[in-house]
N, C-alpha and C positions, 0 to 999 in steps of 0.2 A: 217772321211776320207775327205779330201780336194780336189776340183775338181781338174783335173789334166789341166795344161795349154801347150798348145803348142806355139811354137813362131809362127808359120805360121797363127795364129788365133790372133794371137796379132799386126803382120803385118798387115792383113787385117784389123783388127780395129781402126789403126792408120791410114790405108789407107783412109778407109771411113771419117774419122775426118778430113784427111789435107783435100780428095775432097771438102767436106761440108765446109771446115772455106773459102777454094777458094773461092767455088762457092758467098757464104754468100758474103765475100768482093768484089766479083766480081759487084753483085750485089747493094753492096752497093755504090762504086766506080760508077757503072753508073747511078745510083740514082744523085749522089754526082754532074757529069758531068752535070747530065740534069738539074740540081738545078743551076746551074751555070753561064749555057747558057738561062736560064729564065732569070737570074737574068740581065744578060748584056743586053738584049734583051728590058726590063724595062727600064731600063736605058737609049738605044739608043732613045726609044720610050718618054721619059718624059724630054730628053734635052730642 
């Protein structure tokens, strides 16, 4: 007998998935930023 699947539980599982890939890029994205503004920052510093 095969578990039975409801859409509302499959909703929510995709839910949780797009928050988390946000968040993750979210995250990475301000990683990305700060990495950025270090880098100009060296730069201004080593002219």
């Amino acid at each position: 007998m095969s578990p039975q699947v409801f859409p509302e539980n499959l909703a929510g599982a995709q839910n949780d998935l797009d928050n988390n890939s946000q968040r993750i890029w979210g995250d990475r994205a301000k990683n990305l930023e700060l990495a950025i503004t270090v880098y100009e920052n060296v730069q201004v510093y080593t002219r």
